[in-house]
Biopython code that builds the backbone (N, CA, C, O; Angstrom):
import numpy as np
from Bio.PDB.StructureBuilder import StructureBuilder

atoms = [
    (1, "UNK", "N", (-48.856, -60.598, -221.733)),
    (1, "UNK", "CA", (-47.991, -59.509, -221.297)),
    (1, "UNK", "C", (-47.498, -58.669, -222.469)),
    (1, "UNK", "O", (-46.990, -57.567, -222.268)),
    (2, "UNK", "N", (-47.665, -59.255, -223.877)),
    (2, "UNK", "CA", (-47.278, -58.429, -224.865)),
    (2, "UNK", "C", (-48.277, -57.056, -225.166)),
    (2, "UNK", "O", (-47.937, -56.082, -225.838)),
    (3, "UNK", "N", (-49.119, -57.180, -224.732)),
    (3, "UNK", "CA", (-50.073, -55.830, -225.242)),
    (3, "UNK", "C", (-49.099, -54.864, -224.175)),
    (3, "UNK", "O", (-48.425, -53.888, -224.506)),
    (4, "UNK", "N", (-49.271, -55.550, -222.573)),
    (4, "UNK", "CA", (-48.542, -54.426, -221.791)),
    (4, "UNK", "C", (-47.389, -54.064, -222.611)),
    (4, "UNK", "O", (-47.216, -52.913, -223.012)),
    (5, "UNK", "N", (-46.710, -54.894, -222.827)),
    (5, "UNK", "CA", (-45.125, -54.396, -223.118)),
    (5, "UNK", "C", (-45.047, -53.371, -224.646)),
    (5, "UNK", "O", (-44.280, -52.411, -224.716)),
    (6, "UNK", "N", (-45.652, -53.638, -225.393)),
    (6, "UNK", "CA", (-46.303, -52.266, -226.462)),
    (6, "UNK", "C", (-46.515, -51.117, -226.005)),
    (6, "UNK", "O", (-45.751, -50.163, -226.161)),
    (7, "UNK", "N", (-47.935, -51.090, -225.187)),
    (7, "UNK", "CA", (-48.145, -49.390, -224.390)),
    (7, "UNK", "C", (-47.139, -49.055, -223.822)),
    (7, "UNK", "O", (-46.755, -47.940, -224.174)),
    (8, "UNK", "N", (-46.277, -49.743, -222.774)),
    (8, "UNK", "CA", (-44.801, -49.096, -221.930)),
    (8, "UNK", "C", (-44.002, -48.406, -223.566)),
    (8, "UNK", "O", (-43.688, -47.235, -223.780)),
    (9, "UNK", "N", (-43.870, -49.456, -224.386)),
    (9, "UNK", "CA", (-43.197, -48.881, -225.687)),
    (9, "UNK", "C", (-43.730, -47.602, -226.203)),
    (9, "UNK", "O", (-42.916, -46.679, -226.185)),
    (10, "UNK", "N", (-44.689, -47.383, -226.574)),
    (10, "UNK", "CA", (-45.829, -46.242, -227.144)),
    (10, "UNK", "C", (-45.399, -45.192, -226.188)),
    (10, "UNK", "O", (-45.216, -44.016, -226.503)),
    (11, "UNK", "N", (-45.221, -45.778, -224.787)),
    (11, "UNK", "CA", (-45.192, -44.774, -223.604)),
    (11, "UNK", "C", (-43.639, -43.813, -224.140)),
    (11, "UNK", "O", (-43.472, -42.619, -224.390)),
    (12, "UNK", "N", (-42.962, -44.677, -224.146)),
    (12, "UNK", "CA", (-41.698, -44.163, -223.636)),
    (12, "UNK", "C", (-41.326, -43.055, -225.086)),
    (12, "UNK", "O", (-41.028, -41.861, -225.074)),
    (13, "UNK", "N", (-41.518, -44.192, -226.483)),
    (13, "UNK", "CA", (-41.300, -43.065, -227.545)),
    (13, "UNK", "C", (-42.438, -42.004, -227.567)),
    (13, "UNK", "O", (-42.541, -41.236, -228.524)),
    (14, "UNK", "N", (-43.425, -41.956, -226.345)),
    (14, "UNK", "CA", (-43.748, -40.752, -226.719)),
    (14, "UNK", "C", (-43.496, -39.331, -225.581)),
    (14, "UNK", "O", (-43.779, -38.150, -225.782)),
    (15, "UNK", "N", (-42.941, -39.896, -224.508)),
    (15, "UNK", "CA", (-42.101, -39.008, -223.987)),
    (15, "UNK", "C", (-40.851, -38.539, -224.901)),
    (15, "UNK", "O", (-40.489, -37.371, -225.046)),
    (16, "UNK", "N", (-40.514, -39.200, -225.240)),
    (16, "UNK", "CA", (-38.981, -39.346, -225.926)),
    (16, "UNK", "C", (-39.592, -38.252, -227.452)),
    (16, "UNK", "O", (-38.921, -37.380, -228.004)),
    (17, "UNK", "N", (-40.741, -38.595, -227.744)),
    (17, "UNK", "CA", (-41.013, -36.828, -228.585)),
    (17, "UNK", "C", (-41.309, -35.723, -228.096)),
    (17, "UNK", "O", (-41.393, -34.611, -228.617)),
    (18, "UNK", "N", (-41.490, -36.127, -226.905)),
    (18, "UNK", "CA", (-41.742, -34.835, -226.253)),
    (18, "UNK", "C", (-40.301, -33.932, -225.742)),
    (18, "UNK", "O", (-40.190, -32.706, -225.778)),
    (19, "UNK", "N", (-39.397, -34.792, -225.329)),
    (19, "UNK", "CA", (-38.400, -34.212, -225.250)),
    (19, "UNK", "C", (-37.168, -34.121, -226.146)),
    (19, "UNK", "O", (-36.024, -33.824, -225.803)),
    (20, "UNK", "N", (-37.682, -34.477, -227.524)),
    (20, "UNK", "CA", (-36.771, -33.503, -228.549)),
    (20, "UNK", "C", (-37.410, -32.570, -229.338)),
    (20, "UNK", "O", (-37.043, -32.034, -230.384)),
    (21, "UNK", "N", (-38.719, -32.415, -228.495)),
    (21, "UNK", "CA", (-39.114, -31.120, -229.554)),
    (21, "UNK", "C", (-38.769, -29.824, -228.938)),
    (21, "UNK", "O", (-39.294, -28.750, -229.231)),
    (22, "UNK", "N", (-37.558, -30.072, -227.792)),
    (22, "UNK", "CA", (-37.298, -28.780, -227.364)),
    (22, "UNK", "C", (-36.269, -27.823, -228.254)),
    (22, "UNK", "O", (-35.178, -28.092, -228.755)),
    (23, "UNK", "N", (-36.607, -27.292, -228.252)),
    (23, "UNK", "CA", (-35.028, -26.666, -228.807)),
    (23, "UNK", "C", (-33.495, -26.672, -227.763)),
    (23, "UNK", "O", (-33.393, -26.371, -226.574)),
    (24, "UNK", "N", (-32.626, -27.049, -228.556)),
    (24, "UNK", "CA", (-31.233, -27.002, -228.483)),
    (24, "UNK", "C", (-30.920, -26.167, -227.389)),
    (24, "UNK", "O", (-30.213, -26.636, -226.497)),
    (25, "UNK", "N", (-31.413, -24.769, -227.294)),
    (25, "UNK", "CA", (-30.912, -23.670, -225.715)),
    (25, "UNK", "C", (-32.292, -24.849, -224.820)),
    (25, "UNK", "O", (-31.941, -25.529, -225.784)),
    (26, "UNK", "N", (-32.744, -25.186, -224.490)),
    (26, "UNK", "CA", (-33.680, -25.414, -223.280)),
    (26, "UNK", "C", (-33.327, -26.998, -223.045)),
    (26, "UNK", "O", (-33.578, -27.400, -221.908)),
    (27, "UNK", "N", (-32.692, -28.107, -224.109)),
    (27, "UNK", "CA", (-31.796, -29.007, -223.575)),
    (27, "UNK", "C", (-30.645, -29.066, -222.831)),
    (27, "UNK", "O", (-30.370, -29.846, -221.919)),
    (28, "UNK", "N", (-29.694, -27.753, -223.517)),
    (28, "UNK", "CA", (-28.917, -27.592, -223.043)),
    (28, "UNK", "C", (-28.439, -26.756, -221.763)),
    (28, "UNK", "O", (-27.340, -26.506, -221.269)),
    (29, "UNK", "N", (-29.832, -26.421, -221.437)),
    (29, "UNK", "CA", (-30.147, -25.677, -220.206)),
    (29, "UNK", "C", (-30.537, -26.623, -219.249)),
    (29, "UNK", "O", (-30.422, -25.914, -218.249)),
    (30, "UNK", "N", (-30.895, -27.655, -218.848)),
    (30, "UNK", "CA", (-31.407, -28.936, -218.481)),
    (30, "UNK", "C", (-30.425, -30.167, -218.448)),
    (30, "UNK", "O", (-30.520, -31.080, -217.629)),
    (31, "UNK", "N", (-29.645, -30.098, -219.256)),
    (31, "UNK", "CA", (-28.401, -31.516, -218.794)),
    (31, "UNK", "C", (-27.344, -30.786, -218.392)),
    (31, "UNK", "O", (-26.795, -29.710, -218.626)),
    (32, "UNK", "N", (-27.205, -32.111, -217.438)),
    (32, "UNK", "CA", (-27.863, -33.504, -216.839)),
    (32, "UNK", "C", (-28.644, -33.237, -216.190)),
    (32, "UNK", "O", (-28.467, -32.407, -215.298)),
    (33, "UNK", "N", (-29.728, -33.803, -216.382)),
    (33, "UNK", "CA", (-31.080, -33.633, -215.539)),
    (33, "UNK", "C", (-32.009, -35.024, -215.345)),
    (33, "UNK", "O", (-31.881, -35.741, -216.337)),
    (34, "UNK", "N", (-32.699, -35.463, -214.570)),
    (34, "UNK", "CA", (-33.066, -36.643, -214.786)),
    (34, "UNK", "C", (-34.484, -36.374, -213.737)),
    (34, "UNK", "O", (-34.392, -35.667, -212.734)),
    (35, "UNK", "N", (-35.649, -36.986, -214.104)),
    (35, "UNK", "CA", (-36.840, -37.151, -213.118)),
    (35, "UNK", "C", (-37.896, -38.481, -213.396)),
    (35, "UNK", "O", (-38.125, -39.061, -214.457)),
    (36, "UNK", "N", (-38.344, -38.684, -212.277)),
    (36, "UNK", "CA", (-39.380, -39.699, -212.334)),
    (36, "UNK", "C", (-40.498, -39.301, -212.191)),
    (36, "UNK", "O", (-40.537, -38.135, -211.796)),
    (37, "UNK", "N", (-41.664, -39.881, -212.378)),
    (37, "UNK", "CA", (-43.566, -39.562, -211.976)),
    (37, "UNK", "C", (-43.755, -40.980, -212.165)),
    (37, "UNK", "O", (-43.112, -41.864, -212.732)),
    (38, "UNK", "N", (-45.209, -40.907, -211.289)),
    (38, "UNK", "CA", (-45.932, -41.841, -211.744)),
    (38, "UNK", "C", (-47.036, -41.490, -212.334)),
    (38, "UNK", "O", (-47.600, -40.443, -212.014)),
    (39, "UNK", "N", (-47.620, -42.475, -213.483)),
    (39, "UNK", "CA", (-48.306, -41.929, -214.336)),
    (39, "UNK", "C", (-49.580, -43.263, -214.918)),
    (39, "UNK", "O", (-49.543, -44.391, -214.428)),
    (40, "UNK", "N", (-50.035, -43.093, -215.388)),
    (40, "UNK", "CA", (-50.985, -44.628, -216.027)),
    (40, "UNK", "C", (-50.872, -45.055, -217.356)),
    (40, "UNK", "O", (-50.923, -44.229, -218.268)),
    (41, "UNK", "N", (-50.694, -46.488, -217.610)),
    (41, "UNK", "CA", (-50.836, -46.709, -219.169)),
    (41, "UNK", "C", (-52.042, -46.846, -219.622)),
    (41, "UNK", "O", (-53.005, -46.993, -218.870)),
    (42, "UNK", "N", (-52.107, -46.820, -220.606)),
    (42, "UNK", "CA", (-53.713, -46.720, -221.567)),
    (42, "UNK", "C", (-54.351, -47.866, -220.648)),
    (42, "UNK", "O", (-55.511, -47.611, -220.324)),
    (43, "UNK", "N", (-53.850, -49.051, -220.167)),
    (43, "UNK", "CA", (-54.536, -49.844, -220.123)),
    (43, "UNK", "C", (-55.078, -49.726, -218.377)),
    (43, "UNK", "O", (-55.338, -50.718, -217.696)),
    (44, "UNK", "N", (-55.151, -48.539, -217.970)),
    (44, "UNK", "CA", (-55.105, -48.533, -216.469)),
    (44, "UNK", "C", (-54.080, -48.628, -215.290)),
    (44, "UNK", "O", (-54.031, -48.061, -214.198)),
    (45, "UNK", "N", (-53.227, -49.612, -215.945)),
    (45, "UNK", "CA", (-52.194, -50.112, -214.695)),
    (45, "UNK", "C", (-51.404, -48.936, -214.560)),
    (45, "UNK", "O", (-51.099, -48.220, -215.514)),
    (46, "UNK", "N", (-50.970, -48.668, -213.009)),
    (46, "UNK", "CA", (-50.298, -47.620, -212.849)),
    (46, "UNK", "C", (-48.448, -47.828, -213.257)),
    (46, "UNK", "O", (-47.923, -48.929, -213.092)),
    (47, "UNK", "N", (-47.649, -46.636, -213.781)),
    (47, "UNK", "CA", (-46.237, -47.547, -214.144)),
    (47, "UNK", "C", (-45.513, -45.895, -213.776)),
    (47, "UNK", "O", (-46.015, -44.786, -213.597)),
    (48, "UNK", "N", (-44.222, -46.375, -213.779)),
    (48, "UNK", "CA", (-43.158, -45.116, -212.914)),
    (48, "UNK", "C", (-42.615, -44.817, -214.504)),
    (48, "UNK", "O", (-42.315, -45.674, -215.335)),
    (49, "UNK", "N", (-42.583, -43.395, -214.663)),
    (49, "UNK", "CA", (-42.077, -43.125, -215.739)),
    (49, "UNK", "C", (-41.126, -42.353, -215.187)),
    (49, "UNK", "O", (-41.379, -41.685, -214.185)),
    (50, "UNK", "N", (-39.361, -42.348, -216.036)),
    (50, "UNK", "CA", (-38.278, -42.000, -216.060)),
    (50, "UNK", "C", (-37.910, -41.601, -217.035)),
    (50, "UNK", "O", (-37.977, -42.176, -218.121)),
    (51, "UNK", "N", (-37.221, -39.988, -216.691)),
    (51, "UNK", "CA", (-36.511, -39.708, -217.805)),
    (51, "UNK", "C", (-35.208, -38.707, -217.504)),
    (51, "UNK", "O", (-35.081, -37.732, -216.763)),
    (52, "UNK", "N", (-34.248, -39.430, -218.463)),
    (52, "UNK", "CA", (-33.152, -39.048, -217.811)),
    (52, "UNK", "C", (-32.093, -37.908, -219.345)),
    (52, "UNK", "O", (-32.159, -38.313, -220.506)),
    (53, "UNK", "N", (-31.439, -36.880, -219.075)),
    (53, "UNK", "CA", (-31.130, -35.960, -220.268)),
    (53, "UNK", "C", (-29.399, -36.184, -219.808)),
    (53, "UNK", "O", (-28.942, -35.561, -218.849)),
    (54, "UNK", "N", (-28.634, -37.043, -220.539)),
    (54, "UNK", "CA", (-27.158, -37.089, -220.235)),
    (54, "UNK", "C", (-26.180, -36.594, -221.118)),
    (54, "UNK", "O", (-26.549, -36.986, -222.226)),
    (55, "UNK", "N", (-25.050, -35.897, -221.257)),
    (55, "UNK", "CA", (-23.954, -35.604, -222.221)),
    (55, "UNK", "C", (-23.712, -37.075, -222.929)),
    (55, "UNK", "O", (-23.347, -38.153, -222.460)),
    (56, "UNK", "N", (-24.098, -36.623, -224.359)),
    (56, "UNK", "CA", (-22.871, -37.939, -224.997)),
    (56, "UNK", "C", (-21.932, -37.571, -225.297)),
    (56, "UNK", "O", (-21.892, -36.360, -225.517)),
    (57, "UNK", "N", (-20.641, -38.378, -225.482)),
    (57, "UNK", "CA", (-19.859, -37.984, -226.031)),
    (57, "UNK", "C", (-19.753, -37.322, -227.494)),
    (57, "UNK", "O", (-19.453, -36.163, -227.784)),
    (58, "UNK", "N", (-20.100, -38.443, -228.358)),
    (58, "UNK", "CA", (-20.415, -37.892, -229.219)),
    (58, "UNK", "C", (-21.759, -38.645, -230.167)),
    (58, "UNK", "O", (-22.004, -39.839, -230.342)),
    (59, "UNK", "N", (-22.556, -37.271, -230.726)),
    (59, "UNK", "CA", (-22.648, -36.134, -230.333)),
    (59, "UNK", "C", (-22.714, -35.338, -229.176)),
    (59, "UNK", "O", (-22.552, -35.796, -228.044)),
    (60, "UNK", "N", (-22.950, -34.149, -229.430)),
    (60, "UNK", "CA", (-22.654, -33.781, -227.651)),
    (60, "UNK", "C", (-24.210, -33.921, -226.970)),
    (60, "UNK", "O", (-24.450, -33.001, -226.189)),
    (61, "UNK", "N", (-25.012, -34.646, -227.089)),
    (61, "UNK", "CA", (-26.388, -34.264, -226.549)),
    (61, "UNK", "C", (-26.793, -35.757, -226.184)),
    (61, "UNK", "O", (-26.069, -36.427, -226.921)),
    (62, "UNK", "N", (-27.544, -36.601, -225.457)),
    (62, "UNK", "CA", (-28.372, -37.645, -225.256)),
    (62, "UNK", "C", (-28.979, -37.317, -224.214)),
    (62, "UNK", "O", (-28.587, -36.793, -223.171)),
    (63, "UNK", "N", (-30.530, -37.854, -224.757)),
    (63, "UNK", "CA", (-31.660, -38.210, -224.281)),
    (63, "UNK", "C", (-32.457, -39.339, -224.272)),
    (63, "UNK", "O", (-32.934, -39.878, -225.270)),
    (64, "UNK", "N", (-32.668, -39.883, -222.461)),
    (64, "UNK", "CA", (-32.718, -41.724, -222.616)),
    (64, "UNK", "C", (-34.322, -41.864, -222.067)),
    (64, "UNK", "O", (-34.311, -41.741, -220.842)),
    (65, "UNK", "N", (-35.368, -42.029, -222.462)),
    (65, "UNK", "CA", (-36.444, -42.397, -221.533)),
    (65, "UNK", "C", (-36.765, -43.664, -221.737)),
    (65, "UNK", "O", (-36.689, -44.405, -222.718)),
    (66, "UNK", "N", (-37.316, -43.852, -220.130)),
    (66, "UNK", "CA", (-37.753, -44.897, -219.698)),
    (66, "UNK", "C", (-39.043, -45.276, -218.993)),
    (66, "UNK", "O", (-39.416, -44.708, -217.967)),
    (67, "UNK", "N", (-39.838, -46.452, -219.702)),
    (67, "UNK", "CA", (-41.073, -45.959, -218.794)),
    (67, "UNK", "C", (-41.281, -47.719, -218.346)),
    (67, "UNK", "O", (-41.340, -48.700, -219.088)),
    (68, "UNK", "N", (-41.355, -47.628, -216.888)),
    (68, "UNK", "CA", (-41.674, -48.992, -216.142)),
    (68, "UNK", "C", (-42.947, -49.239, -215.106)),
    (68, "UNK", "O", (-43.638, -48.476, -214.430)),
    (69, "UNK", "N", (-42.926, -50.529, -215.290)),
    (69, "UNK", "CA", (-43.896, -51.193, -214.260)),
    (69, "UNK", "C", (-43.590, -51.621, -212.885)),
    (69, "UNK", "O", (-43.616, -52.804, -212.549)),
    (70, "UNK", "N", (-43.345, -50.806, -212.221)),
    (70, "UNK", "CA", (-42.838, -51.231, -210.506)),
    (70, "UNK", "C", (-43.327, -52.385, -209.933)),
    (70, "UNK", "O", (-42.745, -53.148, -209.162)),
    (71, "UNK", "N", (-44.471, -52.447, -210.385)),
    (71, "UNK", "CA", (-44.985, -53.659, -209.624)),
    (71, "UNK", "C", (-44.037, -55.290, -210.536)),
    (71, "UNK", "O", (-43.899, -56.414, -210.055)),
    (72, "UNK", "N", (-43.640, -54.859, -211.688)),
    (72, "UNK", "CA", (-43.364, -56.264, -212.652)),
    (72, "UNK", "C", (-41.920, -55.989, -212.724)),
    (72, "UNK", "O", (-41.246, -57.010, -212.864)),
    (73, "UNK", "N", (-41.321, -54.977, -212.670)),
    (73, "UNK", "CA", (-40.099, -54.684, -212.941)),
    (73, "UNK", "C", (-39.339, -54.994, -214.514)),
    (73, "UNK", "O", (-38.184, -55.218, -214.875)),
    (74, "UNK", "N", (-40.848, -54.855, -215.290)),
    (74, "UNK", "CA", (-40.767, -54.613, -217.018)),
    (74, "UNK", "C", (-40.821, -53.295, -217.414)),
    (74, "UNK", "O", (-41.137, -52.306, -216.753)),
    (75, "UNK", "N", (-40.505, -53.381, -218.477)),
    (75, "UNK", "CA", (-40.354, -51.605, -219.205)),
    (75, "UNK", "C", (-39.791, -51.759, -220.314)),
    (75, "UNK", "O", (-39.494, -52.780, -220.935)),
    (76, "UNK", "N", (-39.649, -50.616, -220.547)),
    (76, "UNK", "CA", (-39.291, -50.501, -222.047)),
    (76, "UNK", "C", (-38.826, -49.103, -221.949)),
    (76, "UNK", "O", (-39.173, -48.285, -221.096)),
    (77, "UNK", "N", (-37.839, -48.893, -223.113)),
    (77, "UNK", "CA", (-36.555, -47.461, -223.420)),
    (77, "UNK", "C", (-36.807, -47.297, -224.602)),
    (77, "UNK", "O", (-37.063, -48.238, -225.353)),
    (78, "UNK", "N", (-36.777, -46.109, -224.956)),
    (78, "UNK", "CA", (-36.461, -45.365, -226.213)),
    (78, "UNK", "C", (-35.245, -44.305, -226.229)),
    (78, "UNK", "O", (-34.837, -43.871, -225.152)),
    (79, "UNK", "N", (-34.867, -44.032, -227.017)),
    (79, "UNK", "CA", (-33.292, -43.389, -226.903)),
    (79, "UNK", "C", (-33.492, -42.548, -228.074)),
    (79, "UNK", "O", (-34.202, -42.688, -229.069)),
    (80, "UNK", "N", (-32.259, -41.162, -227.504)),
    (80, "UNK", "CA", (-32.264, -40.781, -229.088)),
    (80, "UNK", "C", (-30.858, -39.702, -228.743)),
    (80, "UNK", "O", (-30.560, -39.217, -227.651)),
    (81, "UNK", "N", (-30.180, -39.542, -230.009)),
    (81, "UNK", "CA", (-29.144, -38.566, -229.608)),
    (81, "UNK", "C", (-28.836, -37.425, -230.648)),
    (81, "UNK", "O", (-28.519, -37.482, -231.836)),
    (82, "UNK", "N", (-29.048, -36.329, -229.758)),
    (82, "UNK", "CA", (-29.431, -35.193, -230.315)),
    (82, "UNK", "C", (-27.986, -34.346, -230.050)),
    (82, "UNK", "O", (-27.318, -34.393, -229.017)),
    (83, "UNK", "N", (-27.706, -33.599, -231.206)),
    (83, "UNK", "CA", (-26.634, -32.924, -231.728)),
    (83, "UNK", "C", (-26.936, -31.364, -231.594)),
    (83, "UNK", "O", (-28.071, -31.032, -231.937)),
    (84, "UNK", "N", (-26.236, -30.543, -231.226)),
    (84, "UNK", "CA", (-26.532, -29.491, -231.172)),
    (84, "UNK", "C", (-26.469, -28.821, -232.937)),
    (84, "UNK", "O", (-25.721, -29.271, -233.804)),
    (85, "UNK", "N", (-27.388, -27.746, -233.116)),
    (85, "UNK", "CA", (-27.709, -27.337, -234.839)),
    (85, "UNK", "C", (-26.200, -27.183, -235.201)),
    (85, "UNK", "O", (-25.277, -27.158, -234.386)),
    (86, "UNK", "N", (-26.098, -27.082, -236.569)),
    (86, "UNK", "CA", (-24.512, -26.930, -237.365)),
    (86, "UNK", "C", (-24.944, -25.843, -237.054)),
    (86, "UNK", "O", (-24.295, -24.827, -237.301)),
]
sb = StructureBuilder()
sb.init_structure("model")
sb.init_model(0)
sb.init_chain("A")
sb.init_seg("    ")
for serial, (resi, resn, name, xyz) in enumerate(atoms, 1):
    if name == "N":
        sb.init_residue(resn, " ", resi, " ")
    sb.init_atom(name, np.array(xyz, "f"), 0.0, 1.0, " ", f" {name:<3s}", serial, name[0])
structure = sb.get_structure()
């Protein structure tokens, strides 16, 4: 189960680059916002990917993704918290 639990990992930090390469106006145009898909891991198996854009306190910005296996109810998160520019 460890190879799975890697790709869900691979999965999630690479949503999780995908959604800070937005710029600052198009995050902040978007939270709170949150959506699911289903999607496939490298290895075939189908898995529900989540991603959710919430206020932190501080800083003022977080972004949490999550990408899981419905059928196993495993997954894996990557996180990151993004600050609006000085």
């Amino acid at each position: 189960m460890t190879g799975f639990a890697d790709e869900l990992t691979a999965m999630a930090e690479e949503e999780l680059a995908s959604a800070i390469a937005l710029t600052w106006p198009e995050i902040k145009a978007i939270t709170p916002w949150g959506d699911a898909f289903e999607g496939f891991a490298p290895s075939g198996r189908t898995v529900e990917v989540e991603r959710r854009y919430l206020w932190a306190v501080d800083p003022a910005g977080a972004v949490v993704v999550e990408v899981r296996d419905p059928a196993t109810r495993t997954g894996a998160e990557a996180r990151a918290l993004l600050a609006p520019p000085a």
